[in-house]
N, C-alpha and C positions, 0 to 999 in steps of 0.2 A: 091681423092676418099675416103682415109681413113679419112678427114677431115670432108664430109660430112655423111659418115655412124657415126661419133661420134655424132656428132650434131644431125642426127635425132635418138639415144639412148637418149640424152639426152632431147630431148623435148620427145619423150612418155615417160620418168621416171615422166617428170614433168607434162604432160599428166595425170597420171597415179594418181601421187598424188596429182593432182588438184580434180579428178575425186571421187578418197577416200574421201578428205575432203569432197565435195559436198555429195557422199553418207551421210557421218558421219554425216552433216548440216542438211540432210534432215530427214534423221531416229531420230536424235535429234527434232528438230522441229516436228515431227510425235509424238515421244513420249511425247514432253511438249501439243503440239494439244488434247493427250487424254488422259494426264493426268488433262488439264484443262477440256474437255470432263468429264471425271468422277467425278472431283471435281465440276464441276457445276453441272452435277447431283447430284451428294451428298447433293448439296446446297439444291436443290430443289424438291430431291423422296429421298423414304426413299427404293428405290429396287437395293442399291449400299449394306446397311451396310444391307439389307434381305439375300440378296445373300452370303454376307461372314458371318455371323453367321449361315446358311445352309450349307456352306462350311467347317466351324470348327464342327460343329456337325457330317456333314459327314464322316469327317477326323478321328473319334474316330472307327464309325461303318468298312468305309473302312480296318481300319488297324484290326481291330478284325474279322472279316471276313478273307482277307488275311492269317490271325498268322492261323486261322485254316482250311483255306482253301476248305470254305461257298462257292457253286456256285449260288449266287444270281443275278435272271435273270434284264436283262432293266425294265420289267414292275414291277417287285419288288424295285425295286431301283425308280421307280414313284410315288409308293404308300409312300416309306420312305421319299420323298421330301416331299407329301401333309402333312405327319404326323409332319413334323420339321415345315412347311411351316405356317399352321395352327397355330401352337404354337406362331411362330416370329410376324407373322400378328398380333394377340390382342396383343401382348407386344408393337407391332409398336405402337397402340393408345394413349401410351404413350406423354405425350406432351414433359414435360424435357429431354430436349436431358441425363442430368446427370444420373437423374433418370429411361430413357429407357435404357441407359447405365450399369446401377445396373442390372436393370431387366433383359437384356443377358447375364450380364455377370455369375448370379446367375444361368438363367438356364442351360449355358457354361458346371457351375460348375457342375449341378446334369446328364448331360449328363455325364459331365469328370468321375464326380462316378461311374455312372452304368457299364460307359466300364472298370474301375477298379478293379470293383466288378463282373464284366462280365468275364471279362479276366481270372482272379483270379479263381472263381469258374468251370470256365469251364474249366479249366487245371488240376484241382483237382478229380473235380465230374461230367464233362460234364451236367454244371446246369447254371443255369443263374440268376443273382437278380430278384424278382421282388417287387410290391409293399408294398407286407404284410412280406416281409423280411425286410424292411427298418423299415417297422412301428414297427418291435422285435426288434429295435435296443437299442431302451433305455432297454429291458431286457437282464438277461446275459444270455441269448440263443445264443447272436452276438458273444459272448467272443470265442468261440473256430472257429469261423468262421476269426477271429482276429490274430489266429493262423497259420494261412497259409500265407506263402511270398509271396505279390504281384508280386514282382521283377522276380518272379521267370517264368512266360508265357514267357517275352520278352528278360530279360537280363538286365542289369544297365545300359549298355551302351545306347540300345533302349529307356530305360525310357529314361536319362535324354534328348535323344533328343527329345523323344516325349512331353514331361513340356516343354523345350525352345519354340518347337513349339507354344504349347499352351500359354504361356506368351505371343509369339510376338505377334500373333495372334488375344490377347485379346488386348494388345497396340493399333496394326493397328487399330482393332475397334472404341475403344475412339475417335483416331483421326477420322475418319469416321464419327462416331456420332456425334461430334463437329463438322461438316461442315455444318451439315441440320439446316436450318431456322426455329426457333420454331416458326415464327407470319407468314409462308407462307401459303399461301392461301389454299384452299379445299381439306387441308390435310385428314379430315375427311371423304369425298368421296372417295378420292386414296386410302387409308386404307380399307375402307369397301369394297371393289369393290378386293384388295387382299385376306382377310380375307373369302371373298364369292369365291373367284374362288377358294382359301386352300380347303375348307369346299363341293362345289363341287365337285372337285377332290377326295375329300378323301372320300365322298358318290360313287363315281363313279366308284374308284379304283377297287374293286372286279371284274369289268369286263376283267378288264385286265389279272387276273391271268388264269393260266392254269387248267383248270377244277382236273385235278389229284392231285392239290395243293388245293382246295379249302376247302376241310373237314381239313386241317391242318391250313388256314387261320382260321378256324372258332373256332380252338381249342388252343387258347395259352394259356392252362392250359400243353399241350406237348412242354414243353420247350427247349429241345435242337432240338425236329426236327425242330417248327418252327423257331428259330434264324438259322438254316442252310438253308433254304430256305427262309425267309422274313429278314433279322437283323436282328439288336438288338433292332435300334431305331421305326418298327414297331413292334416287340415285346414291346416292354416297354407301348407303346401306347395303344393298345390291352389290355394288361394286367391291367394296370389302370382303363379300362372301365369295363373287366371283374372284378375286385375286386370289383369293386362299386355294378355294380349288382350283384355277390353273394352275399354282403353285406344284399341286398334288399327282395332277395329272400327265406329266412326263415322269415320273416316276412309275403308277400303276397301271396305265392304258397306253405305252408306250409298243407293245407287241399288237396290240388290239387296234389298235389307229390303222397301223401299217397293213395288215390285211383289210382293213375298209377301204385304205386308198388303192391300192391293190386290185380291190373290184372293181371299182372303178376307172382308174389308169387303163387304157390300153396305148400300146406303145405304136403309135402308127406314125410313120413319119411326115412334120409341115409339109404343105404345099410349096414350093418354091415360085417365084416369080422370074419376070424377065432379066433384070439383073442376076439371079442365081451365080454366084461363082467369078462374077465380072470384076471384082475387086479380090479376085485371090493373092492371100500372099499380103497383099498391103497392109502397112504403118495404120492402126485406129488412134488418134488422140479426142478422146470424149470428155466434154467441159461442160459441166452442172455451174451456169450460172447462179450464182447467192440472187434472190429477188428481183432480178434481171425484167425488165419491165419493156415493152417495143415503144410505149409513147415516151420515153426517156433515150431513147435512141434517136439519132439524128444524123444525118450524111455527113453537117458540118462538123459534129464536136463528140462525133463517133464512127470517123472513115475506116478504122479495120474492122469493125461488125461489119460496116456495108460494103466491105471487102469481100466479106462470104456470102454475106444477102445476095449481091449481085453476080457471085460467081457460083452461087449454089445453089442448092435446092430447099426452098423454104415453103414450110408447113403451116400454111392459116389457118389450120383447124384443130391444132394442137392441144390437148387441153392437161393442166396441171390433174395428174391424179393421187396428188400428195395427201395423208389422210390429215384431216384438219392442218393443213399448211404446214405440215413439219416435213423439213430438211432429209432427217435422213432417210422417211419414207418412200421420197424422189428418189433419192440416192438409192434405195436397194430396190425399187421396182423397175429403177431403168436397167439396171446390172444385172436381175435375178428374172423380172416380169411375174414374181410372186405376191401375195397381199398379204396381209395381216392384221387385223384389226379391233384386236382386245384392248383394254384401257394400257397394260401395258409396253413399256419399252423394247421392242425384240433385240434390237442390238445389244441389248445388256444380258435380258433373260435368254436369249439364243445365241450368242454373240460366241461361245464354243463348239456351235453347231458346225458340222460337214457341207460345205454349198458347193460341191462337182458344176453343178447348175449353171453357175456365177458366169458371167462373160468372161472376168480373166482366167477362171479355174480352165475352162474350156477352151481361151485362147494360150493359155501356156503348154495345154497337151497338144497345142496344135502346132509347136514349136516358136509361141511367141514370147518374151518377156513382157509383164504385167508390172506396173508399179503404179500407186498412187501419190497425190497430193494435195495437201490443203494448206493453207495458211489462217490455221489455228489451231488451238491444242489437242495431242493427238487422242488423247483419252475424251475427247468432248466426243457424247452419242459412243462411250465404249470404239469409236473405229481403230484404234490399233488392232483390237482382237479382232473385230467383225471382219475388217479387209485381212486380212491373216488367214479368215473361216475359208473366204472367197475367195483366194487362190492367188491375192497380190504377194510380188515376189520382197518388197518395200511400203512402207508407207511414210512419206516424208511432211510433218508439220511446222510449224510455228518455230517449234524446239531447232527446227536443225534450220533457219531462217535465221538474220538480222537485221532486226525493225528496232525502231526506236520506241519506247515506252509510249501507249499513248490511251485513251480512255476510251476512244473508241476502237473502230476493225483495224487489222495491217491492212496494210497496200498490197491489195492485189498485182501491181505492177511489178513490185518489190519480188512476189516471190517468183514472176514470171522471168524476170531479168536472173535473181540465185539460182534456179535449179532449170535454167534451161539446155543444159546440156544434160540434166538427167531426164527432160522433157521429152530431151529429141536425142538420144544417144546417139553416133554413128557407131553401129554394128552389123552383123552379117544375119543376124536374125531380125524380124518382124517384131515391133514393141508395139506395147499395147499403155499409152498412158491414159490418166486418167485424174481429172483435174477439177478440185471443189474451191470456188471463190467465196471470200467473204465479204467484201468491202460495201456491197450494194445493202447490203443487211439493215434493216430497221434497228431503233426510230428514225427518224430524218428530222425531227421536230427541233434537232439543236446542230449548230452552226460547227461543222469540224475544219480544226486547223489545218490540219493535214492534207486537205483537199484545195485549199486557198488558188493554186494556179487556176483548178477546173472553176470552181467560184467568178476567178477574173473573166477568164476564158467565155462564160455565160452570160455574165455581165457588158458584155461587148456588142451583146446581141442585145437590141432593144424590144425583140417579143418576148422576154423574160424579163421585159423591167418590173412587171408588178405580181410578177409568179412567186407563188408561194414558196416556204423554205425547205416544204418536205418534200414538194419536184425539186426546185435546184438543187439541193443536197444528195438526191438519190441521180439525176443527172452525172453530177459530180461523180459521184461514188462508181457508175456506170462509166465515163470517162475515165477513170482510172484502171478500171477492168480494162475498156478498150485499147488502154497503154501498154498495157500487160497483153492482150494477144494481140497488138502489134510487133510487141517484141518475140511474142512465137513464131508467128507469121513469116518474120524477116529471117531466123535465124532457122526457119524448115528451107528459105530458097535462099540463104547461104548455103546450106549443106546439100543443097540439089537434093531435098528427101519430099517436098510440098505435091507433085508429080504423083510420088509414090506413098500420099499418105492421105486417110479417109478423117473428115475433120468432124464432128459432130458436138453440136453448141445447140443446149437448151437449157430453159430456169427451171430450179426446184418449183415456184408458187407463185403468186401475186404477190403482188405490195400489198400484204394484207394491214401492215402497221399502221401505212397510213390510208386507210379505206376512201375515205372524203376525194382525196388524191386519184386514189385509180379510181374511182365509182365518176370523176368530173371527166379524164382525159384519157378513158378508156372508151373508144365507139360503139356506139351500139348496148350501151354499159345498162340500159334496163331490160335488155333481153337475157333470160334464166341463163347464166352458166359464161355468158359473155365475158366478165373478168378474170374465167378462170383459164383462160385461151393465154397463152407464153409463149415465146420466142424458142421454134425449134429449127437448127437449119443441120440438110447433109451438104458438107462440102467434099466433092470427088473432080479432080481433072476431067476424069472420062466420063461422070453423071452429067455436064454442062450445069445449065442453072435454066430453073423455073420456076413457076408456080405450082405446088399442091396443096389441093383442099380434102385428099383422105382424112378421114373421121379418125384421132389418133390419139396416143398418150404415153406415160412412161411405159406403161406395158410392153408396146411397142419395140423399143430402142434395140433391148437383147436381140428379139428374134429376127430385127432387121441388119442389124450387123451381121450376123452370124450367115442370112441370106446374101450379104452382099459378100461374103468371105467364100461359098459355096462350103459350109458347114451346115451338113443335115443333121435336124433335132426333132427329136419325138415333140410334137403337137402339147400332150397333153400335162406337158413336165411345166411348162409355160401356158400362162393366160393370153399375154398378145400374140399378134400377127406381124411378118411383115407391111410395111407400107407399101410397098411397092407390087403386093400382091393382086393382082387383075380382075380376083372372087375373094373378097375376103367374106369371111363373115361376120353378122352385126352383134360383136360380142358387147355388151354394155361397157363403157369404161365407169367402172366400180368405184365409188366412193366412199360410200358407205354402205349399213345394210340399207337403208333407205334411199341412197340416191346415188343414180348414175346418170349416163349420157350416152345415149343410142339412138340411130337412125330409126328406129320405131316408134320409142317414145324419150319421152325425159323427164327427170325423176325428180324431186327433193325433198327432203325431208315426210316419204311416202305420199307427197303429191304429184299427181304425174298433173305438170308446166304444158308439154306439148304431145303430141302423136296420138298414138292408140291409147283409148282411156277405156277400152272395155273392161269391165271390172274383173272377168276370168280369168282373161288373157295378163291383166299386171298380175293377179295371184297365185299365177304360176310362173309368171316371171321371177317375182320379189322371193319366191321358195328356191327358184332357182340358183337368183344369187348367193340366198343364205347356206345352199350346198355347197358353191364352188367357196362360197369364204370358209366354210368349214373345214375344207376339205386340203386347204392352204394352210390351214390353223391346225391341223392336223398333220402336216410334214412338218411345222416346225415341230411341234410337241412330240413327235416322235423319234426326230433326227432322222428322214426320210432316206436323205439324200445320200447318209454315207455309205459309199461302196459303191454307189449306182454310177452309170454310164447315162445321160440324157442327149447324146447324141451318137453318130453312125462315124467311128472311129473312121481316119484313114479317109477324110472326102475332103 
């Protein structure tokens, strides 16, 4: 008995491993079956090697999507195939397998970019590339953008698996594409019949989306909502067709704008407030602090900021309305109180436009001299032309400065110290300057020489002993600004002009570079929009100094100068209000087309955070806004402005 229970163990072991091998033999032979399957396809369609370069391009958007955790529906993810699809199909026409080869692999490469530049930017500035940032790239407007760590979204680790990936990836293709028969037959049928069904799809695609999404499909000039709803790789798509037609459209709708605005426009003059007129006549020197941060300020190791804090009027409820944290959009909405918010650059694409509008175009007919400056190059963001458009009578940079060579920003103090006498001219007319710092400027993440005193300086204090490098540094960098308009400061009450001259200090954005930083020592820092709150002060002899918490932003700055100058301005030429007005109304401060900041509600990325959530009442809100951006978008594209009058001559 015990002989026969072995013997039938041993035939089912060998049973067993007879049965393995056969499995092994057949799942072998399956997989040579389709791998010759696929290889004979390859031989003879070219929807082996379509499919895997829609696959690698995919693989870019998937994983950026993911890192930020984009809920992009199936039907979106439809329209990003026809968008890739379309593209591979005319490359497929290709006849050289080498040369269709180049041509994937090329557009591989400028996908690999964009999710790099995607990545990158949107970890920083919740922004995204698009086409007319790549076309700035031969300018050095790209240089500070050059400054921000890639590496830094994912990790080093992530990269480099994510390049192996991509290397294999482009290998396996090669080999792919070297299987297809360049002399097979009715290639050129197969091809078109791909290309046309790409091309249908991607006409067709709009049906698919979700009606709620659909005024966002139609605007990818709102670039991070749409990338969090469609991708990247429909974003990119989009946006190329919309650049082309911008492009188009100051050319042939250029008469046709201007009578839409037109119906609109009615020319009724602001309201005026109590101060109206109270600062006529006086010196304006208006200072865009570079990244200017208030928990980087301090009484001890920044006494001329709280030189104005304390002798002026400061604004707690200020908020940066710069469009994804760019500079010069501070810069022309505090001066114009205009918006704009296509993917591209307006300082370059409208940078020969007519701005009457402008605070100095309007303070120089008002018999004041206008001059600008900054301390760095004067072509960075096009501002030679731009302030030229605007009615400055100078624009003095970096070029007409001497700094010592250095890798990172000049010395804000430096340029305060050289050009203070064109700061503060003594003459018999009213100047109007107007002053861009750079030194507070991101990254902070590396240790500058230049700043060494302010370093020591911090270092004295032992509540900084174990403070991070990208406060100390930006501290720093802000001490040095301080130094700089202390020496304005002292050399306006040398020349007895401080009396008779209106001081106005606020930041373009947040420390968006180092986020971690402002999101730890910024108050209140999990409340919606809380970080986006910047240091704005008015200093006036005759204002005293207080507190206010009017609801406020660059919008603002124009039409509040111009009320404290007793210059009347048509309303509707300008988005802001004074601050000082006693009825303002609760115009949203615009950020996007999906979010603002109003006393009714507040917005982001079309979630309304707080106030009225009635769902009519946002939908005719959110239509509203996309009128007034239009309708801004439509003076520049028309060149509105030239010839026009937007205030009441002679007040």
């Amino acid at each position: 008995m015990h002989f026969l229970m072995k013997s039938i163990n041993i035939y089912a072991w060998q049973s067993l491993y007879i049965y393995k091998e056969f499995l092994i033999w057949i799942i072998e032979e399956k997989r040579k079956a389709n791998m010759n399957f696929i290889k004979k396809l390859a031989q003879n369609s070219i929807i082996v090697e379509f499919l895997f370069v829609v696959f690698i391009v995919f693989s870019f958007d998937f994983i950026f999507i993911f890192r930020y955790g984009f809920g992009v529906s199936l039907g979106h993810w439809i329209i990003a195939f026809f968008n890739v699809a379309i593209i591979v199909s005319t490359l497929s026409f290709i006849k050289k397998n080498k040369t269709r080869y180049i041509a994937y692999s090329i557009y591989i490469l400028i996908m690999f970019t964009f999710f790099v530049t995607d990545s990158t930017l949107y970890y920083f500035k919740q922004d995204v590339t698009s086409i007319a940032m790549l076309l700035e790239s031969g300018k050095n407007t790209m240089k500070i953008g050059l400054k921000y760590n890639p590496l830094t979204p994912y990790g080093v680790l992530l990269w480099m698996g994510i390049i192996l990936f991509v290397l294999f990836t482009v290998k396996v293709l090669n080999k792919i594409v070297k299987l297809n028969q360049e002399t097979q037959r009715h290639r050129f049928v197969s091809r078109t019949i791909y290309l046309t069904v790409s091309m249908l799809g991607l006409l067709f695609s709009p049906f698919v989306i979700d009606s709620a999404d659909f005024l966002t499909y139609t605007t990818p000039a709102d670039k991070s909502l749409f990338v969090q709803k469609f991708g990247s790789i429909t974003y990119h798509t989009k946006d190329i067709v919309t650049y082309a037609n911008n492009a188009i459209k100051p050319l042939l709708y250029s008469e046709e704008y201007e009578e839409i605005i037109d119906e609109v426009i009615v020319e009724t003059l602001a309201d005026t407030s109590i101060y109206f007129g109270a600062l006529s006549g006086q010196n304006v020197i208006m200072i865009m602090c570079e990244t200017c941060e208030e928990y980087a300020f301090t009484p001890e190791l920044t006494p001329n900021y709280y030189r104005l804090y304390n002798s002026g009027i400061y604004f707690n409820n200020f908020y940066s309305a710069a469009k994804s944290n760019y500079t010069y959009d501070a810069e022309f909405k505090s001066l114009t109180s205009m918006m704009y918010f296509q993917a591209d650059n307006f300082m370059y694409t409208f940078g020969g436009n007519s701005y009457p509008n402008a605070l100095p175009s309007v303070l120089a007919a008002n018999g004041y001299t206008a001059n600008s400056f900054h301390d760095y190059y004067k072509d960075f963001f096009n501002r030679d032309e731009m302030h030229m458009s605007m009615g400055f009578e100078n624009f003095y940079g970096v070029e007409d400065l001497v700094v010592p060579e250095t890798d990172g920003w000049p010395q804000d103090s430096m340029m305060f110290e050289q050009m203070k006498d064109l700061m503060v001219p003594i003459q018999e007319d009213p100047f109007f300057t107007f002053i861009i710092t750079v030194t507070p400027h991101g990254p902070h993440n590396e240790y500058r020489d230049e700043l060494q005193e302010y370093y020591d300086l911090i270092a004295l204090d032992p509540q900084y002993d174990e403070s991070e490098l990208e406060l100390t540094t930006l501290m720093a960098a802000q001490m040095d600004f301080d130094k700089g308009l202390g020496i304005l400061l002292d050399d306006l009450t040398e020349k007895n002009l401080l009396e008779e001259t209106i001081i106005v200090l606020y930041s373009d954005h947040k420390n968006y570079s180092s986020y971690p930083i402002t999101h730890k020592y910024t108050p209140n820092s999990d409340v919606p929009y809380e970080m986006e709150k910047v240091p704005f002060i008015i200093y006036s002899h005759a204002l005293g100094n207080y507190l206010e918490d009017t609801l406020s932003s660059h919008y603002d700055i124009t039409p509040t100068v111009m009320d404290l100058l007793g210059i009347r301005y048509y309303q509707d030429y300008y988005y802001g209000q004074s601050v000082f007005l006693e009825h303002r109304l609760d115009l949203p401060i615009i950020l996007t087309y999906s979010s603002w900041i109003s006393k009714e509600n507040v917005v982001l990325f079309d979630q309304i955070l707080a106030g009225n959530d009635n769902p009519e009442d946002y939908e005719l809100k959110k239509q509203w806004v996309y009128e007034v951006i239009d309708i801004y978008e439509k003076m520049f594209q028309s060149d509105y402005f030239l010839g026009k009058t937007t205030y009441l001559p002679n007040t």
